[in-house]
TIFIBA-761478 format. One record per residue (C-alpha): chain; x, y negated, z negated; residue in three letters. Coordinates in pm, 1 decimal, decimal comma, m for minus. Example, Ala and Ser with C-alpha at 12.3 -4.5 7.8 and 13.67 -1.06 7.14 Angstrom:
% TIFIBA-761478
@c = A	u = 1230,0	v = 450,0	w = m780,0	r = ALA
@c = A	u = 1367,0	v = 106,0	w = m714,0	r = SER
END
This chain:
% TIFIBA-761478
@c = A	u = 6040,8	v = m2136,9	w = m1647,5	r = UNK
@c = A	u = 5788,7	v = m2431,0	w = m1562,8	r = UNK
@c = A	u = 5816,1	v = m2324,0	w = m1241,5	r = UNK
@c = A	u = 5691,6	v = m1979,8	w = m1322,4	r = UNK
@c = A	u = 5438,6	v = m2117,0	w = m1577,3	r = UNK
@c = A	u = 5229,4	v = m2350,8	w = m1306,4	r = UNK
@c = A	u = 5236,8	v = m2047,9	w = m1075,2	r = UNK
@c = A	u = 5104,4	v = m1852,2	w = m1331,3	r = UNK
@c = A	u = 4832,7	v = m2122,5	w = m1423,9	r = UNK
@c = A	u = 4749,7	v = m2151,4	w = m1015,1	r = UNK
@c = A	u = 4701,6	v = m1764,5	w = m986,6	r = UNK
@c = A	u = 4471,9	v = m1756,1	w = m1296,5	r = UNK
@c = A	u = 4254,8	v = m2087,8	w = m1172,5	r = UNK
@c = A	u = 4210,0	v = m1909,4	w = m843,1	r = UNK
@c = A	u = 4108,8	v = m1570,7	w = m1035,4	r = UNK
@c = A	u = 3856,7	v = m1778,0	w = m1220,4	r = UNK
@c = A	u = 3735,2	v = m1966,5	w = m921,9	r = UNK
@c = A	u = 3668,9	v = m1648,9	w = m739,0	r = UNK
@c = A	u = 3485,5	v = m1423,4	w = m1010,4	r = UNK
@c = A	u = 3291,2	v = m1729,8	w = m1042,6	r = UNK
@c = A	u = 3260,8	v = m1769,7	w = m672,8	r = UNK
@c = A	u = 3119,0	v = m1392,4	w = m658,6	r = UNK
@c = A	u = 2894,3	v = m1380,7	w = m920,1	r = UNK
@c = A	u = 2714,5	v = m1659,3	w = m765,9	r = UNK
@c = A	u = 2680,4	v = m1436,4	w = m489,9	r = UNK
@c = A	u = 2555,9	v = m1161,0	w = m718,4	r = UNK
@c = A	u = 2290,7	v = m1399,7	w = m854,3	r = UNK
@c = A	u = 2189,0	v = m1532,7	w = m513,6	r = UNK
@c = A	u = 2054,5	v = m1157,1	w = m456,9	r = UNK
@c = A	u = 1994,6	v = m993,6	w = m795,0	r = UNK
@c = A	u = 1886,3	v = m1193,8	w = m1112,3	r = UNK
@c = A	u = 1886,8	v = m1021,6	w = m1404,9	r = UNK
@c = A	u = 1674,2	v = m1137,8	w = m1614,3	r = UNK
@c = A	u = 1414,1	v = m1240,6	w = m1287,9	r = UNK
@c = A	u = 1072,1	v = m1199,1	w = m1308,0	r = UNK
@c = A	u = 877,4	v = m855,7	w = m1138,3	r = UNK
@c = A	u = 772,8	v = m917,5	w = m791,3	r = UNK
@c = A	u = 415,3	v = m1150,2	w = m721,2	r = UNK
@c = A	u = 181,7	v = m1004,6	w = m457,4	r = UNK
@c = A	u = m103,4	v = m1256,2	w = m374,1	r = UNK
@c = A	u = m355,6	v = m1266,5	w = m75,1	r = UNK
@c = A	u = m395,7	v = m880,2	w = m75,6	r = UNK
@c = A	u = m706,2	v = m836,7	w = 184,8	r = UNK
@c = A	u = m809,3	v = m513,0	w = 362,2	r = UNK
@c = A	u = m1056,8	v = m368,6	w = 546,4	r = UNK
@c = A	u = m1191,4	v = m230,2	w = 918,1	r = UNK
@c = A	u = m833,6	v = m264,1	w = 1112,7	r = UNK
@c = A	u = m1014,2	v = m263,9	w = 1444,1	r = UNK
@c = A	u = m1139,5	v = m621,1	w = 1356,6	r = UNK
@c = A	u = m877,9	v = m695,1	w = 1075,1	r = UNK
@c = A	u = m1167,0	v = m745,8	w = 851,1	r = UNK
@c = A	u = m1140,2	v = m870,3	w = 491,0	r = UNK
@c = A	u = m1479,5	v = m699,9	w = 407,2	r = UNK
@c = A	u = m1345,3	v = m391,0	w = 190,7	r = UNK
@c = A	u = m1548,9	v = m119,5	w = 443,3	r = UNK
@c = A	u = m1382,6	v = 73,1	w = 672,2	r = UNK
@c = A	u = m1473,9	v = 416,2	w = 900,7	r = UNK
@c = A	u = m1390,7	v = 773,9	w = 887,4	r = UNK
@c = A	u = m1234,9	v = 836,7	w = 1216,6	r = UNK
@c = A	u = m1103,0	v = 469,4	w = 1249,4	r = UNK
@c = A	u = m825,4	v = 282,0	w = 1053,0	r = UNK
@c = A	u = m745,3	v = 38,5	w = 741,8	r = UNK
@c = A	u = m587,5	v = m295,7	w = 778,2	r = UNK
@c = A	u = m361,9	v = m384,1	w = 467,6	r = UNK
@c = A	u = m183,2	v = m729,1	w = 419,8	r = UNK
@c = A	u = m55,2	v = m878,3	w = 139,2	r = UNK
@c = A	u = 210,7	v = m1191,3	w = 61,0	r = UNK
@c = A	u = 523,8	v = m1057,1	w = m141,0	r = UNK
@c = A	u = 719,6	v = m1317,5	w = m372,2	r = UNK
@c = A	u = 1033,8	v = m1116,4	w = m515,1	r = UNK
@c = A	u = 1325,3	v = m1290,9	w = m687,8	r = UNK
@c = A	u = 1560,0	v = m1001,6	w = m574,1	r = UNK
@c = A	u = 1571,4	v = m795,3	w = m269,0	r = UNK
@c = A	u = 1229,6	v = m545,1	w = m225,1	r = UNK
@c = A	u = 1304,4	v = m218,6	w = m268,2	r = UNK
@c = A	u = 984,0	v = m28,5	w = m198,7	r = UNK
@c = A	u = 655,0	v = m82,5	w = m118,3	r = UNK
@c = A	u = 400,8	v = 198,1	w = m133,0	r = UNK
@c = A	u = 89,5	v = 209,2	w = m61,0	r = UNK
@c = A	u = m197,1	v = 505,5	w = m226,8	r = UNK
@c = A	u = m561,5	v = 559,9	w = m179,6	r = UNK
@c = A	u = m775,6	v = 807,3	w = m304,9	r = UNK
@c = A	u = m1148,4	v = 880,5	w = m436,9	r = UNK
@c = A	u = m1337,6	v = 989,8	w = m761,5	r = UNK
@c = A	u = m1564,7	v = 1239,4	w = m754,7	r = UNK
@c = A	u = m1653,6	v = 1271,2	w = m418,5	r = UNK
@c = A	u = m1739,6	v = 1610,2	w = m311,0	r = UNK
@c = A	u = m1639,6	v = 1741,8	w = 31,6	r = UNK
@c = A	u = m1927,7	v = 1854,0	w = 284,0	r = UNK
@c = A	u = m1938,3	v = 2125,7	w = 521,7	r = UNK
@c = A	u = m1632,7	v = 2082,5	w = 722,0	r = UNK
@c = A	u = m1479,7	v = 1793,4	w = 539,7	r = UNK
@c = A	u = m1177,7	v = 1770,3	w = 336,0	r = UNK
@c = A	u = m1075,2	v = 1553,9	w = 38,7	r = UNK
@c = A	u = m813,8	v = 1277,1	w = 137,3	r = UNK
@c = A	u = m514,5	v = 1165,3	w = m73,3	r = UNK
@c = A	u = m313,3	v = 911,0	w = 111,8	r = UNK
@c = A	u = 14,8	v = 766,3	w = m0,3	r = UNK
@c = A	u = 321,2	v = 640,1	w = 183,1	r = UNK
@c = A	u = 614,0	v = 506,7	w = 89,6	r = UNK
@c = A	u = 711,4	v = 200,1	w = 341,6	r = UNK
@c = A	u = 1104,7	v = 124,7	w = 326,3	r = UNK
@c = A	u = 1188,5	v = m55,7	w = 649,1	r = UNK
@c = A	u = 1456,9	v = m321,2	w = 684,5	r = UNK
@c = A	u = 1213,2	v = m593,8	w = 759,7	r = UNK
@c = A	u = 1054,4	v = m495,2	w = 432,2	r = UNK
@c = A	u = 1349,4	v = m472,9	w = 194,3	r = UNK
@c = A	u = 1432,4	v = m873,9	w = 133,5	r = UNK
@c = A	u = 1381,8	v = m1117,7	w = m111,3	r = UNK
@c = A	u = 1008,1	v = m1244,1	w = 28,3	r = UNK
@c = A	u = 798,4	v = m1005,6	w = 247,6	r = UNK
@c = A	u = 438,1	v = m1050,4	w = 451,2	r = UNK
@c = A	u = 324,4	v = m692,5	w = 414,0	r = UNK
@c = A	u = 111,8	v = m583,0	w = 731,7	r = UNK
@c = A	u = 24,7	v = m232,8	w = 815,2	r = UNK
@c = A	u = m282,8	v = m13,0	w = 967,7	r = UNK
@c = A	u = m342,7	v = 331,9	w = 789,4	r = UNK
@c = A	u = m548,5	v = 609,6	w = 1021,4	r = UNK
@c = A	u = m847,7	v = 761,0	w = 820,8	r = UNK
@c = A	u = m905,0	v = 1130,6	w = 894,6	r = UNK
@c = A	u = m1244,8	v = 1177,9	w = 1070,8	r = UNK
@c = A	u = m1336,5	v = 1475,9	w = 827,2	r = UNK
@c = A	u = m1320,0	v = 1348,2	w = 515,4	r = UNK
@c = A	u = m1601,7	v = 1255,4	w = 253,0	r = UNK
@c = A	u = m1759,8	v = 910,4	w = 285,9	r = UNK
@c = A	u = m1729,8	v = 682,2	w = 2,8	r = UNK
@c = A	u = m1578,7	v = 436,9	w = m255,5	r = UNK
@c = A	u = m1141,8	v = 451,4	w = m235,0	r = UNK
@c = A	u = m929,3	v = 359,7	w = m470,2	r = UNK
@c = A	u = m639,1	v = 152,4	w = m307,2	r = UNK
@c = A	u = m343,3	v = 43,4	w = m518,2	r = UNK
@c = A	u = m25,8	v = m164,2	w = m366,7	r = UNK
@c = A	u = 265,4	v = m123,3	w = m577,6	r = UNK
@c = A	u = 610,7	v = m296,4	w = m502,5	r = UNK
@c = A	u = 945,9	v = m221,5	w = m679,3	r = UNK
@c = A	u = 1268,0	v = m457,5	w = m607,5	r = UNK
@c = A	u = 1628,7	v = m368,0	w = m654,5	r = UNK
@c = A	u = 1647,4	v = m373,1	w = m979,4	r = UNK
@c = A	u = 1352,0	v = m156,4	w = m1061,7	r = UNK
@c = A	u = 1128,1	v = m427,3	w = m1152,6	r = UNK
@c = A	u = 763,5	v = m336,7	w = m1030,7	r = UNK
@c = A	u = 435,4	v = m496,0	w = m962,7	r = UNK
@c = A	u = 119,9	v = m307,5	w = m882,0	r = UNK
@c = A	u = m253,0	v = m465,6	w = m731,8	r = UNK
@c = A	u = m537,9	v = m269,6	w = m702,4	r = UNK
@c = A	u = m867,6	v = m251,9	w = m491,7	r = UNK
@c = A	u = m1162,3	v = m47,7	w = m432,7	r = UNK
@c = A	u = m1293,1	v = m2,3	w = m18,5	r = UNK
@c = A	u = m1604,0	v = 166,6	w = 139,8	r = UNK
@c = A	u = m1527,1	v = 425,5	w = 376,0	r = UNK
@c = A	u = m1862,1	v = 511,7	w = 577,2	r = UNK
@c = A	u = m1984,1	v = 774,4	w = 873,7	r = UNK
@c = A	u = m1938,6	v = 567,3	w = 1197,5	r = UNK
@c = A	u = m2284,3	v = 690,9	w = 1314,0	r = UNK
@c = A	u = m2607,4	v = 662,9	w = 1083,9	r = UNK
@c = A	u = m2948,6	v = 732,5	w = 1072,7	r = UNK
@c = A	u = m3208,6	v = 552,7	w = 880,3	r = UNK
@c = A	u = m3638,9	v = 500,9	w = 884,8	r = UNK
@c = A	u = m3576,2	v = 820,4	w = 989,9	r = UNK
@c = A	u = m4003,0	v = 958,5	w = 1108,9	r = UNK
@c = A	u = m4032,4	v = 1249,2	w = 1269,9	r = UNK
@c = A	u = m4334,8	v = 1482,9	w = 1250,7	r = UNK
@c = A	u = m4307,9	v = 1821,7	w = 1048,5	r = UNK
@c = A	u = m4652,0	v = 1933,6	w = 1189,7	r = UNK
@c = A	u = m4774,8	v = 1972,0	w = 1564,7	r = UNK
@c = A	u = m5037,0	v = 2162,6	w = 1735,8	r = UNK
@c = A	u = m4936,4	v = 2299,4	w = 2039,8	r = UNK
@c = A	u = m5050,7	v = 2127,0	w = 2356,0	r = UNK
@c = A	u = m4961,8	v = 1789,3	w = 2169,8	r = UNK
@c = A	u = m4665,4	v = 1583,0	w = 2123,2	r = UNK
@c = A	u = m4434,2	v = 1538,0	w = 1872,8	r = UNK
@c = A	u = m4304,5	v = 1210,8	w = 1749,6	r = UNK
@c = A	u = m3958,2	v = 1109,5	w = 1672,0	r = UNK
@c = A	u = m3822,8	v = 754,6	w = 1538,3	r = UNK
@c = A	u = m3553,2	v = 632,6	w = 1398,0	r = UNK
@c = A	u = m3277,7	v = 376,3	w = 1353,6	r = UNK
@c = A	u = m2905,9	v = 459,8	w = 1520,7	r = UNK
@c = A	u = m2660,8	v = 249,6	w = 1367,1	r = UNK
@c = A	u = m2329,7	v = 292,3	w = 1577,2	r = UNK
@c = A	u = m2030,5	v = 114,5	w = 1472,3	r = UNK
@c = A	u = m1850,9	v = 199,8	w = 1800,5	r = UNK
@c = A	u = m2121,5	v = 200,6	w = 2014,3	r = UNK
@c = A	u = m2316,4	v = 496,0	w = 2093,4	r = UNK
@c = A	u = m2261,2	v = 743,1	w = 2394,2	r = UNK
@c = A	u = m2588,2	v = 921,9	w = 2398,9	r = UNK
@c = A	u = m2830,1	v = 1082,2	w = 2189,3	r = UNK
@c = A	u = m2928,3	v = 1493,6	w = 2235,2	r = UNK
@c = A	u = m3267,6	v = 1648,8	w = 2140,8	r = UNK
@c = A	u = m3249,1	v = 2009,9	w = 2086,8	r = UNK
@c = A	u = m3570,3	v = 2186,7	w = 1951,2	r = UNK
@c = A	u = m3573,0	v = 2543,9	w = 1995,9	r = UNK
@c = A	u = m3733,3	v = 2887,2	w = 1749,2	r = UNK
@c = A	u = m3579,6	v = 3167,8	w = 1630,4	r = UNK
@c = A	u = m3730,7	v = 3525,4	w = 1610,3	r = UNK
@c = A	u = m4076,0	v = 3434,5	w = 1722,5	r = UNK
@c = A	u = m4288,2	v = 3653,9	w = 1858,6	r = UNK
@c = A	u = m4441,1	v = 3570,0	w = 2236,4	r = UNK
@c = A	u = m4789,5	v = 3676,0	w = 2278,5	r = UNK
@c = A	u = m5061,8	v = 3738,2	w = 2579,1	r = UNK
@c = A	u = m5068,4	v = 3413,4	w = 2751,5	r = UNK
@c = A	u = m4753,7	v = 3259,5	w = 2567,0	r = UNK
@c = A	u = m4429,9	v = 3145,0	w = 2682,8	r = UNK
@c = A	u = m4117,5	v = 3087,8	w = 2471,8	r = UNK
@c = A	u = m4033,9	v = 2749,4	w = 2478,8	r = UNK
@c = A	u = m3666,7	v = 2536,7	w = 2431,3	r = UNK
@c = A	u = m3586,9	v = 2177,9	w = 2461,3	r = UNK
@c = A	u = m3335,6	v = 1981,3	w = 2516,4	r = UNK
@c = A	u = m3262,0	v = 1658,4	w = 2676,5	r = UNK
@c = A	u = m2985,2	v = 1376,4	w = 2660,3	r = UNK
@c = A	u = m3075,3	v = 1025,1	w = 2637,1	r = UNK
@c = A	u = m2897,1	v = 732,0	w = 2725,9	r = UNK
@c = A	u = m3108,1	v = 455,4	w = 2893,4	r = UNK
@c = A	u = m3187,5	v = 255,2	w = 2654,0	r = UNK
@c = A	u = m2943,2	v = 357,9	w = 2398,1	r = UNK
@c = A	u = m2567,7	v = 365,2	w = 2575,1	r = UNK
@c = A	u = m2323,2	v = 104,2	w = 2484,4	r = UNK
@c = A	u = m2580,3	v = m9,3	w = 2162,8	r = UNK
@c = A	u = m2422,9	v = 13,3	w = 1822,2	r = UNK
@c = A	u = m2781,7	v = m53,0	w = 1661,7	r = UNK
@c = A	u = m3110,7	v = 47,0	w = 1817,5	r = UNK
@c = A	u = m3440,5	v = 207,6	w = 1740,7	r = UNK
@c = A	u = m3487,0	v = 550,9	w = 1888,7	r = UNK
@c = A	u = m3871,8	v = 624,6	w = 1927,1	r = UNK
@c = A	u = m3959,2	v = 892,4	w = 2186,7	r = UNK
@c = A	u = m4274,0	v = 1133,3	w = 2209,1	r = UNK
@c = A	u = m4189,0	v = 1515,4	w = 2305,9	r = UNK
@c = A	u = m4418,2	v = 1685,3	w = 2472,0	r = UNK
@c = A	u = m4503,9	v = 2061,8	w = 2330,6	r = UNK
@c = A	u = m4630,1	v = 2306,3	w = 2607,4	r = UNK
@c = A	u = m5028,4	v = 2464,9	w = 2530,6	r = UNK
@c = A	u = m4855,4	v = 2766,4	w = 2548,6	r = UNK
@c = A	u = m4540,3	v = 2757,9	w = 2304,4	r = UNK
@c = A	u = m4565,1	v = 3055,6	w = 2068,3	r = UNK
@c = A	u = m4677,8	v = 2915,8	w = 1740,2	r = UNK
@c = A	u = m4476,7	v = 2914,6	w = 1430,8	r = UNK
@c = A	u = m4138,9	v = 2728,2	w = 1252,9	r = UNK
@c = A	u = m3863,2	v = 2540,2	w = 1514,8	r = UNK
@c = A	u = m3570,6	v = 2405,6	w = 1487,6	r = UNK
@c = A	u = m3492,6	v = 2057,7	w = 1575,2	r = UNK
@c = A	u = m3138,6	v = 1917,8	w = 1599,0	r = UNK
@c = A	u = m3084,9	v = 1550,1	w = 1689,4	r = UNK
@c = A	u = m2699,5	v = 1439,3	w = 1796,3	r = UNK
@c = A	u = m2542,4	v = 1096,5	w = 1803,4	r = UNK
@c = A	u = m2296,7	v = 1120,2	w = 2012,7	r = UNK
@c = A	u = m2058,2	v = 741,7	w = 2001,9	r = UNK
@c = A	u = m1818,6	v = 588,3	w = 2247,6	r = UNK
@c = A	u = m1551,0	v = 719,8	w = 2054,3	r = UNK
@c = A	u = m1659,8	v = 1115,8	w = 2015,5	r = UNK
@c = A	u = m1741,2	v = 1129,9	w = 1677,3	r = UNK
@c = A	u = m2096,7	v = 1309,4	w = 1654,8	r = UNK
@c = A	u = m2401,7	v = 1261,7	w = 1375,4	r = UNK
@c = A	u = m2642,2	v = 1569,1	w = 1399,6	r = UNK
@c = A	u = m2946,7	v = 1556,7	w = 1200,8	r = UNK
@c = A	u = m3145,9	v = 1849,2	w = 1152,6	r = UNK
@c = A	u = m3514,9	v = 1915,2	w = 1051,6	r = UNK
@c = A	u = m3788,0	v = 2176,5	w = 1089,0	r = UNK
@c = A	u = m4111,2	v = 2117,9	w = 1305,3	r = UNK
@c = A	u = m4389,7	v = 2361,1	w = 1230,2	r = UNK
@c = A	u = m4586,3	v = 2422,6	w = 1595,4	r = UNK
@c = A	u = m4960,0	v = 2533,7	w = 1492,7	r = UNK
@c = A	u = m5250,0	v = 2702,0	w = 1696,2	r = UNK
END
């Protein structure tokens, strides 16, 4: 009987030992009464130059990063960004981003969260919303939000051009190209619609592509003097001036030149 007895009292020490062996295990992964995850240096901004400035381009990309204390393994991390009130433009649609990222190297206790997300070309410029939310294993969840600037990768500004012209003068066009990518070349096209040609007159287009002077610049001052012919039909024209950058996207500007006698 003692015999039996001490075997008895070996199998139930080793049946402690072991639940106590795995629920140290258990706690070395899941905690349950451990604190939500702690994200700290969240930074975005232009990914092309992992900026920390919160402005970024349509056509271009975001950089996201963020540090990622969790007490238990990550579950989730997702990222969502989105804008207020923005209205969408002639050939522009409203953008509502949000992914879900899962990967291995993601799901573990600590985490460096780096990713790039692609911003559609056609979308409205603007203030985003971003908000980084991450969820361990246990469902705990911890969110951190931001606002960025998404802008048109071509702009025009001290924008001068003359609405007014008598024929057999010039007309003169300035402004300031700002080019984030560095612009290609810049197009004039001026032509009229529907105008009558009279005795002596001669319908008149124009169009001409610049680039020396301009190619390769991501900020210059476009000043240039356009010679209209003595005998251009008078009356209204159309003028359409295209920013063309290194990267294809295209900035047209349009205005309205009024050719007189």
């Amino acid at each position: 009987m003692k015999t039996n007895f001490k075997h008895l009292a070996i199998f139930a020490f080793l049946g402690i030992a072991l639940f106590s062996c795995s629920s140290d295990d258990d706690n070395a992964i899941f905690l349950p009464n451990s604190s939500a995850p702690e994200i700290s240096n969240f930074e975005y901004g232009e990914g092309s130059a992992h900026s920390t400035d919160p402005i970024a381009y349509k056509g271009s990309d975001i950089h996201l990063e963020a540090e990622i204390y969790a007490e238990n393994v990550i579950s989730s991390i997702s990222v969502d960004i989105h804008a207020h009130d923005l209205e969408a433009g002639p050939g522009e649609t409203e953008w509502d981003f949000e992914q879900t990222f899962n990967d291995a190297n993601y799901q573990v206790i600590n985490a460096d969260f780096h990713e790039h997300i692609d911003i559609p070309n056609n979308i409205p410029a603007g203030e985003y919303h971003i908000t980084l939310t991450v969820v361990d294993a246990l469902g705990n969840s911890t969110e951190i939000e931001g606002h960025i600037d998404i802008l048109e990768p071509i702009s025009l500004t001290d924008i001068s051009i003359d609405a007014t012209v008598q024929r057999g003068s010039e007309i003169h066009a300035e402004f300031m190209v700002n080019a984030i990518h560095g612009i290609h070349n810049i197009t004039v096209d001026i032509h009229a619609h529907g105008l009558t040609v009279g005795a002596g007159e001669i319908e008149w287009d124009f169009e001409n592509v610049y680039t020396d002077g301009y190619h390769g610049l991501t900020e210059v001052e476009f000043h240039n003097h356009i010679d209209v012919p003595a005998t251009a039909p008078a009356g209204e024209y159309h003028a359409l001036f295209t920013i063309e950058d290194e990267e294809g996207n295209t900035f047209e500007y349009e205005t309205h030149i009024d050719v007189t006698e």
